[in-house]
N, C-alpha and C positions, 0 to 999 in steps of 0.2 A: 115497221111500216111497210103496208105491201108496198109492190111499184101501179099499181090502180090510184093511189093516193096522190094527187098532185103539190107540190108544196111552193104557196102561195106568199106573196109579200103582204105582209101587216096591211092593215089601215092605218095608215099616220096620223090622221084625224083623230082619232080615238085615242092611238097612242100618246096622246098631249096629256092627259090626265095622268100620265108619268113623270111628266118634265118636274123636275125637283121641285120643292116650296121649304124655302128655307126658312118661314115661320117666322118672318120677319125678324129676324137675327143673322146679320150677314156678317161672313166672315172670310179669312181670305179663302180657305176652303170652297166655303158657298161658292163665292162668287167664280171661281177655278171651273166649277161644276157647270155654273149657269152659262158658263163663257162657253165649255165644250159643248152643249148640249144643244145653246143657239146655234155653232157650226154645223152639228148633225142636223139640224130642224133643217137647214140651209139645204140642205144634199137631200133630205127625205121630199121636203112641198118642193123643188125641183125635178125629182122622179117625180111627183105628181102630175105636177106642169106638163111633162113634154114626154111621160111614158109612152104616149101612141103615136110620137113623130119621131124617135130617134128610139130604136129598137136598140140599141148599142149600151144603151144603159140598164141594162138587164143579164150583160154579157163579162165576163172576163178579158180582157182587153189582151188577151192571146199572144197576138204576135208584138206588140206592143215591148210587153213582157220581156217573151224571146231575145227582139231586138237589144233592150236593154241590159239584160245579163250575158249577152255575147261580147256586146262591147264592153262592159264592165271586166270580163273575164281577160279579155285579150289588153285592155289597158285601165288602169285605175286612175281616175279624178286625183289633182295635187291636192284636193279636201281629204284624201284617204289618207295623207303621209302622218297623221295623227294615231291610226289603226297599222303603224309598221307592224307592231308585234302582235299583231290581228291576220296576219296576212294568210295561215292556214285557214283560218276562219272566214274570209272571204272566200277561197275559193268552196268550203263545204257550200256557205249559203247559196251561193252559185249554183252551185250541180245538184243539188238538193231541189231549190226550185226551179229549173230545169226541168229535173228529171219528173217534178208531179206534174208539169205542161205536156210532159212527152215530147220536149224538146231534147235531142241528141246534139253533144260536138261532135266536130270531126277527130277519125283515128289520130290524125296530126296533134291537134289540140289538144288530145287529151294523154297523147303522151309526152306533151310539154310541161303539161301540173304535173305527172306522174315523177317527170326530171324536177321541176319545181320543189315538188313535198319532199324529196328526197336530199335533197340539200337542205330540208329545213330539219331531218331527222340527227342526233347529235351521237354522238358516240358514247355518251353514258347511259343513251338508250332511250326513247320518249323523241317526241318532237318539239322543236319552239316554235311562236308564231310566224318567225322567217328563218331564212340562211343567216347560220352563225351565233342563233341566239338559245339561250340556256332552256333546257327539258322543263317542261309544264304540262301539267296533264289538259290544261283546258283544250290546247291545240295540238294537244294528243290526241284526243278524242275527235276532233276537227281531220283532223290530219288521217286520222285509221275510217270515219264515216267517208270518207270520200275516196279514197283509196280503194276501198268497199264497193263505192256506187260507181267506180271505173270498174270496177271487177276484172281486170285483165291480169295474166300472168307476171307483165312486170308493174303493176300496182304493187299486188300481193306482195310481188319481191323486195317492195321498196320498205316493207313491214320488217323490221328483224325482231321475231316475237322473245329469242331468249334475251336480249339487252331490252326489250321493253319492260319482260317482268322484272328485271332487275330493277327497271326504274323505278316500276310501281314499289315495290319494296322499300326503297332507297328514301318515298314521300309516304311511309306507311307508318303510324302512329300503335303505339302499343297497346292503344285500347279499341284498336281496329278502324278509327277515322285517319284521313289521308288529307296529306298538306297538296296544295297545288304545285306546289316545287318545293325544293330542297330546300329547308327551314324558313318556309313559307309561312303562307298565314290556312287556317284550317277550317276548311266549309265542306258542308253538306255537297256542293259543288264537284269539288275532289272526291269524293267519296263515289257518285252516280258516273264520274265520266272513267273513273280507273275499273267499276265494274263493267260497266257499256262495252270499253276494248276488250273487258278480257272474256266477256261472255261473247261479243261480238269475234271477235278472233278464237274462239274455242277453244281456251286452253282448258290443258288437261284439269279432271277433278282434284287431284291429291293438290296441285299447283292453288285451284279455286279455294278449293276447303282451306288452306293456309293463310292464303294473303286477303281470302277477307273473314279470318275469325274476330268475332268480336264487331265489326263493322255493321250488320242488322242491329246490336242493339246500340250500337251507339246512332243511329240515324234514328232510328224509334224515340230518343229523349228528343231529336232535333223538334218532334212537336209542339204544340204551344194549346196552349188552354182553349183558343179557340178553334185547334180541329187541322189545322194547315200546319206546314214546316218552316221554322226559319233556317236561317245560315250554319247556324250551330245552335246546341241544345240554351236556352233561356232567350235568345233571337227574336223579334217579330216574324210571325208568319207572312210567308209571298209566294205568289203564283211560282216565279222560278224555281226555287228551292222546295216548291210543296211536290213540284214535277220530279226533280232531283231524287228527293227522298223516295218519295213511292214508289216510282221510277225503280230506283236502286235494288229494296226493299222485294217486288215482284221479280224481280232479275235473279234476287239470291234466293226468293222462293220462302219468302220469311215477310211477306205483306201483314202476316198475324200478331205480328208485333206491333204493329200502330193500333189507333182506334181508326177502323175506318167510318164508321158509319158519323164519327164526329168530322173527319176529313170529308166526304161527301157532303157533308150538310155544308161546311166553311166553303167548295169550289163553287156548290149551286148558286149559293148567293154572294160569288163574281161575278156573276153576269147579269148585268146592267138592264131596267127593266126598260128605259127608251134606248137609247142607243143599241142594243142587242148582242154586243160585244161584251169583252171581258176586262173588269179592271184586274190589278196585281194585288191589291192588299186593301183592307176593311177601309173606306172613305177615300179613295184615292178616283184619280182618271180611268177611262177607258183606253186600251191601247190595245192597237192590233197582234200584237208580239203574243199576247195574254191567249189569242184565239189558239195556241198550239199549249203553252205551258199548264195553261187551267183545262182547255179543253181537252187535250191527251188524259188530264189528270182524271178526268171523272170513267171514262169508260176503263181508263186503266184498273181504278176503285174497282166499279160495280165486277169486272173481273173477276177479280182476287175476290168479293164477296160471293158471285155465284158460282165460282169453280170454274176449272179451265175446260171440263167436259160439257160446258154447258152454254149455249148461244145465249148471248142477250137479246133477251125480247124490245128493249126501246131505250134507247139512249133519254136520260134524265134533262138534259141540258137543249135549247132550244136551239136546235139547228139551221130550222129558217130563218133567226134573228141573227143569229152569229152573221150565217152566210147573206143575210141582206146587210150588214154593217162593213162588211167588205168589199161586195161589188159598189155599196153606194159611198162611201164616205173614203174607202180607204184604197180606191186606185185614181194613177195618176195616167192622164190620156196619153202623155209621151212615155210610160212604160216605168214599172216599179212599185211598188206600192206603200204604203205608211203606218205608223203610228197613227192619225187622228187629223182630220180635216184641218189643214192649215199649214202640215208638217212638211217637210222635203221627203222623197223617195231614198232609203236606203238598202241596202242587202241585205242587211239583218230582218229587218219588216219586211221584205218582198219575199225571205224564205218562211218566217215564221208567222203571216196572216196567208200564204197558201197554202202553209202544213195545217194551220187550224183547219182551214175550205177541204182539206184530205179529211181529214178530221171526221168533220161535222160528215160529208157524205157518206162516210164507211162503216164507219164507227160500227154501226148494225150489221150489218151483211155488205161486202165488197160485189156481190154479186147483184145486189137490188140498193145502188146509191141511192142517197136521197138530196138531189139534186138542184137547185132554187135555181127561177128562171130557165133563159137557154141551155138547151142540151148540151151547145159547145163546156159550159161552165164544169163537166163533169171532169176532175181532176185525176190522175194515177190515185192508187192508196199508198198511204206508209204506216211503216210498221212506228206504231204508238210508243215502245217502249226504248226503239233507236234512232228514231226519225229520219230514216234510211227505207229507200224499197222495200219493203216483203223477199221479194225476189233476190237482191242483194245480200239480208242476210243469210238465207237460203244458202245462194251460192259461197260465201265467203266460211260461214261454218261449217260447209260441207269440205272446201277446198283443203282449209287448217285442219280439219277431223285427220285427213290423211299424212299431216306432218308432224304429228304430235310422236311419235314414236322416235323419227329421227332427230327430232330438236334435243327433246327432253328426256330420253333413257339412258338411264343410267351415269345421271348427273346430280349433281350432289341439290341438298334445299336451295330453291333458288334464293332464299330470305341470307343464308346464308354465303351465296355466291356475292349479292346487293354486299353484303358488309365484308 
């Protein structure tokens, strides 16, 4: 899409002749559907109402945001003490959507989480969701993405890459899938977040080639008939794990292992034809979360279908609808953003419906966004396949390229160091 091309908000009028018909057979499904879709009606014939008196609802609620995730950062809500073993995890979604605001901490602050992650990293290698608690790669991957988006020297430091690959080894399965911990339970999950660090962190190839042999085709079964990935191979397919997998799959450079063009077909028809968003899985809700997991998924697809030498000419997936589903239904005027009209603000929704809005703008060319409404709305880009800066991983596999010599030569297999 050139940038001559302006990208306008729907007709909601017209858009009615979407609203479900449940064909006079209501069930609780239906009714789930019809429930959500009056909220969205709610939020669309109000942009109608009052689009030429309150300019604001056209807009990204900016500092709103900001406000919100600084004070979340520096203090968490007693509703969080549910999320204790979450707590890496909160501070990625933090600085993640931060950093697509182009909101910066201060040096101080951010060498408080840098002290923070670093208490939560264990000595068998991997990090847990907080201090004290046992290695899991989910908030490993939380824990090394944010470590990343500080990009300072003593981030980096807080990384000790040989006890990590120990750990990956220690949750690695013989037929190349990965437990989340140590005699855990075994998802597609584990699998995406132990490649993510290690590609992200740039460990050496002999290291790569070993710990994930056998790993591409074991995510390749995670498919399902209908074209998406479940949890593990025989699974229902889901937005999450269909990101995971592919995800994965393009990381290790073995995307040719799945069907894509059956995966493409299953993400396009996520997305919602009133609401404009993305559900997670065939007959379900809309949720804003889906804007990153489904969305990253399609241009990551067309990718790996047209070669990496090769620009995409237009992104499949409707980026005006996405990005109108978000400014209109899914932020909150005191800052943060949601799941679906009606819902509370949390930080997992505020990082992953503004990774989607990176998304949807970039997806084509980072140089000519494609940007709905005001111009302030134009988000940073992130990188699709680590949901981290561009720039960050830049810097962070340029940084570990230079220590790979000193860690790792002349050290025995690390598979066999893990046992």
């Amino acid at each position: 899409m050139g940038t001559e091309e302006e990208l306008l908000f729907r007709n909601f009028q017209r858009l009615k002749r979407y609203i479900f018909d449940d064909e006079k057979v209501s069930t609780t499904t239906s009714r789930e559907q019809q429930k959500t879709e009056s909220s969205v009606e709610k939020c669309f014939d109000r942009f109608e109402q009052i689009m030429f008196t309150d300019p604001r609802l056209t807009q990204i609620f900016r500092l709103e945001h900001q406000y919100y995730l600084d004070a979340m950062l520096r203090r968490l809500p007693s509703n969080y003490e549910c999320l204790d073993s979450s707590r890496a995890w909160c501070v990625y979604w933090i600085l993640q959507a931060a950093q697509l605001l182009s909101f910066n901490f201060d040096d101080q602050t951010l060498d408080h989480v840098v002290q923070f992650l670093s208490k939560c990293r264990t000595p068998t290698g991997g990090f847990g969701g907080g201090p004290g608690q046992y290695a899991h790669l989910a908030p490993t991957y939380a824990a090394v993405n944010s470590l990343c988006i500080i990009g300072s020297e003593q981030a980096y430091r807080a990384i000790d890459r040989p006890t990590l690959v120990q750990f990956l080894f220690s949750v690695r399965d013989s037929d190349g899938s990965f437990r989340l911990h140590v005699d855990g339970e075994t998802d597609v999950r584990g699998a995406y977040c132990a490649i993510s660090c290690a590609k992200l962190l740039n460990l050496p190839e002999p290291v790569i080639k070993e710990l994930f042999a056998g790993t591409g085709d074991w995510i390749a079964q995670c498919q399902t008939y209908e074209g998406g990935f479940g949890g593990a191979p025989g699974l229902e397919a889901h937005g999450g794990y269909t990101f995971c997998g592919i995800a994965g799959l393009a990381l290790l450079n073995e995307a040719d292992k799945c069907d894509r063009q059956a995966l493409l077909k299953w993400t396009l028809r996520r997305q919602m034809r009133y609401e404009g968003g993305f559900q997670g899985r065939t007959n379900k809700l809309v949720d804003g979360c889906y804007s990153f997991w489904v969305g990253a998924t399609i241009p990551i697809t067309q990718a790996t279908l047209s070669g990496v030498d090769k620009q995409m000419e237009h992104t499949l997936f409707d980026v005006e609808a996405l990005q109108e589903y978000i400014l209109l239904c899914c932020q909150k005027q005191s800052g943060g953003l949601i799941d679906k009209p009606g819902k509370p603000q949390d930080l997992y929704h505020t990082c992953y419906t503004l990774s989607g809005v990176s998304i949807a703008q970039h997806s084509e060319c980072a140089n000519s966004p494609q940007v709905l409404g005001d111009t302030i709305n134009e988000l940073l880009p992130t990188h699709p396949l680590f949901n981290v800066p561009p720039k960050s991983v830049a810097a962070a596999r340029s940084h570990f390229s230079n220590s790979n010599d000193t860690e790792f030569s002349g050290k025995d297999s690390p598979s066999k160091e893990a046992s």
